[in-house]
N, C-alpha and C positions, 0 to 999 in steps of 0.2 A: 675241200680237197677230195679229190674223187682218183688217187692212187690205186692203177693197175697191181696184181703181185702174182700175175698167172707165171709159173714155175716156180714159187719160191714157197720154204717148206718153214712154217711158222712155229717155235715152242710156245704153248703159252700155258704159264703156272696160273693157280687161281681162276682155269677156267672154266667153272662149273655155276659161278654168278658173278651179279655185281660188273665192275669193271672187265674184270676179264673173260668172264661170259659174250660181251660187248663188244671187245676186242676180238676175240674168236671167228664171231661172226662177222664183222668188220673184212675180217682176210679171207674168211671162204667165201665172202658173197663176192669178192673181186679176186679168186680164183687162185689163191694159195690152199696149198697142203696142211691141214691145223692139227697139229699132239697138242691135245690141251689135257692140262695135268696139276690133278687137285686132288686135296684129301677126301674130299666125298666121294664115294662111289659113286652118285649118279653123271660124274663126267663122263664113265662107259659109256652111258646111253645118248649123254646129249650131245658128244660131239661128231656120232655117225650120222646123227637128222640135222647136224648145218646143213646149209646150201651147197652143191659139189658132192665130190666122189672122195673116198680113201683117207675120210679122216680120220685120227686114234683119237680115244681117251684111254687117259692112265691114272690111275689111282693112288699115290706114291703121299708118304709121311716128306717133304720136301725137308722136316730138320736133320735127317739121316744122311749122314755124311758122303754116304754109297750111295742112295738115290740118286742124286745126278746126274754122275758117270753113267748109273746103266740105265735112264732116262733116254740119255743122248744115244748112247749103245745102239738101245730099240729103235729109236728113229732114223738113227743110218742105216740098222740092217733092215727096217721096213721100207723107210720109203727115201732116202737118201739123207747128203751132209744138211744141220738144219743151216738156212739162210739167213732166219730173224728169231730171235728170243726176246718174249717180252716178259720181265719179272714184275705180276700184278698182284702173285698170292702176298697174303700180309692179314697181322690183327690188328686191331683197336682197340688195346683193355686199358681203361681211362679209374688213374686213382691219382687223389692230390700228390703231387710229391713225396708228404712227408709220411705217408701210409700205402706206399708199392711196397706190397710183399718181395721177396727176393724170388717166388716163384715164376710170379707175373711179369720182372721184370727180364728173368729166363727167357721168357716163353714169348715174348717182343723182340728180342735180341734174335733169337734163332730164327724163327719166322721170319722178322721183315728184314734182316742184315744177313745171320748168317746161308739162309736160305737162298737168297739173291745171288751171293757171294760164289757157292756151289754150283748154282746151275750157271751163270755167266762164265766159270774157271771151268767145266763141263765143254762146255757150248763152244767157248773161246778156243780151246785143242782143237775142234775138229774147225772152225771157222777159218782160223790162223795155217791153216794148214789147207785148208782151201783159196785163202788172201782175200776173202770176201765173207762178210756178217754184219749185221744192224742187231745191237742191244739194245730193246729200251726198257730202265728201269725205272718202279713207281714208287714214286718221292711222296712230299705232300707239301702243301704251305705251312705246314705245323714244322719242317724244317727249317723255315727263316722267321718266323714269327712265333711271339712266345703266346700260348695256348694252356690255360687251367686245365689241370688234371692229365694233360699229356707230356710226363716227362719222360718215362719208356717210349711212347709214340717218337716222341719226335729226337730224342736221341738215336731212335733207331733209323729212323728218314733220310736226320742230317748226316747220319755217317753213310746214307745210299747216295749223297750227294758225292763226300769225298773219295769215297769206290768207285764212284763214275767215274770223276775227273782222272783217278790214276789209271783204272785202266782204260779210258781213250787214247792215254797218251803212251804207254805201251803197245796197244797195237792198231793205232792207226797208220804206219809203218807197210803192215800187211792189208790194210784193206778193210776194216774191223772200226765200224763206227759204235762207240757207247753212250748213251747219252741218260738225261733224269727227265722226266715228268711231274709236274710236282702241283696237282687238281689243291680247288678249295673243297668244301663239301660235296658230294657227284650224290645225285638224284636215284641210286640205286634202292631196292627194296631196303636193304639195311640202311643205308642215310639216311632214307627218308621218317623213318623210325626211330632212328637217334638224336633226328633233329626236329623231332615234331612238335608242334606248337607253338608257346611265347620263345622258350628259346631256341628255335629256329630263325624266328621274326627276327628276333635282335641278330644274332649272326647276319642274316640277307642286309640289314639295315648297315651294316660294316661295310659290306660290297657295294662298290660303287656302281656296278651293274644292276642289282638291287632282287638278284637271284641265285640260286645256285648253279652248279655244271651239271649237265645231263650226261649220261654215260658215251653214248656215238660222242658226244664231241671232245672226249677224251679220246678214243678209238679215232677218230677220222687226223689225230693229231700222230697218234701212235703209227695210223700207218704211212702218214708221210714220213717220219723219224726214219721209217725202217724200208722207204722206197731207196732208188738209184739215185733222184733226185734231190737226196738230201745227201751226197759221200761228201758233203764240205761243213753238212755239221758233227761235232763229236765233242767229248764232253760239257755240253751244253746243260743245263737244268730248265727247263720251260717249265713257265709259271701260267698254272691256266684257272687264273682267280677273279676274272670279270674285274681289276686292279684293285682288290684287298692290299695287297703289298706294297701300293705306291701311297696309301694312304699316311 
């Protein structure tokens, strides 16, 4: 999919690696506007050396309930209403079930749900009020399949599943398509780390593909979600597991 996006102004959380670093780059190399926006400071630097002109980085705690709002703020009084929001930022703190701390599992819930939640209710005012927006938010396979040691994870997932579905269906009405994403392991520096060695082998060996997702082919997925060409999907979840899930 080789999705044009020259004038459209792209959010994207988590973009400072990994997936959303990806994605990022993904939109400016086909001629969108990118605020990409992470808790590490070096998003300042990495999102003015994409490809193109006028891109921000912002620096923002994404659990802060006010982030959002003046996220989006920034972005309309800099460089206009955004057009596309992708919500990529998210953690991975992996304990058995019966030993998540209550702090850990805080610190999942605000990140991968509530965080999501803010910037899409954000995004969604100024979208809705334009009658045009592409949301895509990042799910995981650990949302429909049960997975040792991610019970925070994927509690948090499955509920970016059913925040999709309600809000598509609120405001698709106005123009405002939302949808899920929802990768097996992605080949990012951190995956590849987490999943190194014998058990990596065994995960690959579950996949019928008999590998993992690279990060572009999550990105090249995300920006069809959020071209013109997709305003007939919404609340959708796509599952991009080389068929883990049909197994």
């Amino acid at each position: 999919m080789n999705q044009k996006h020259s004038g459209d102004i792209a959010v994207i959380t988590g973009a400072a690696s990994g997936i959303g670093y990806s994605v990022a780059h993904h939109f400016a190399t086909r001629g969108a506007r990118v605020i990409g926006v992470d808790l590490s400071d070096r998003v300042v630097e990495l999102m003015p050396a994409l490809p193109g002109d006028s891109h921000l980085g912002i620096a923002r705690d994404l659990t802060d309930p006010d982030a959002a709002a003046e996220i989006i703020s920034q972005t309309v009084g800099s460089v206009g209403t955004p057009t596309i929001l992708v919500n990529s930022a998210g953690v991975a703190l992996l304990d058995s079930a019966i030993d998540v701390p209550p702090n850990r599992w805080r610190t999942t819930i605000d990140v991968n749900l509530s965080a999501t939640f803010y910037m899409a209710q954000a995004a969604g005012r100024a979208m809705l009020a334009a009658r045009y927006g592409r949301i895509i938010n990042l799910a995981s396979q650990a949302a429909v399949i049960g997975l040792d040691q991610h019970a925070a994870y994927a509690a948090s997932k499955a509920a970016i599943i059913g925040l999709t579905r309600v809000l598509s269906k609120e405001w698709a009405p106005s123009g405002v398509t939302v949808n899920a994403v929802s990768p097996t392991v992605v080949e990012t520096p951190l995956g590849k780390a987490a999943w190194a060695g014998e058990k990596g082998e065994r995960a690959k060996a579950e996949i019928p593909v008999g590998r993992f997702a690279q990060p572009e082919e999550i990105a090249s997925l995300i920006g069809y979600l959020a071209s013109e060409d997709a305003a007939m999907i919404t609340g959708t979840n796509v599952l991009v597991d080389g068929g883990r899930t049909s197994v």
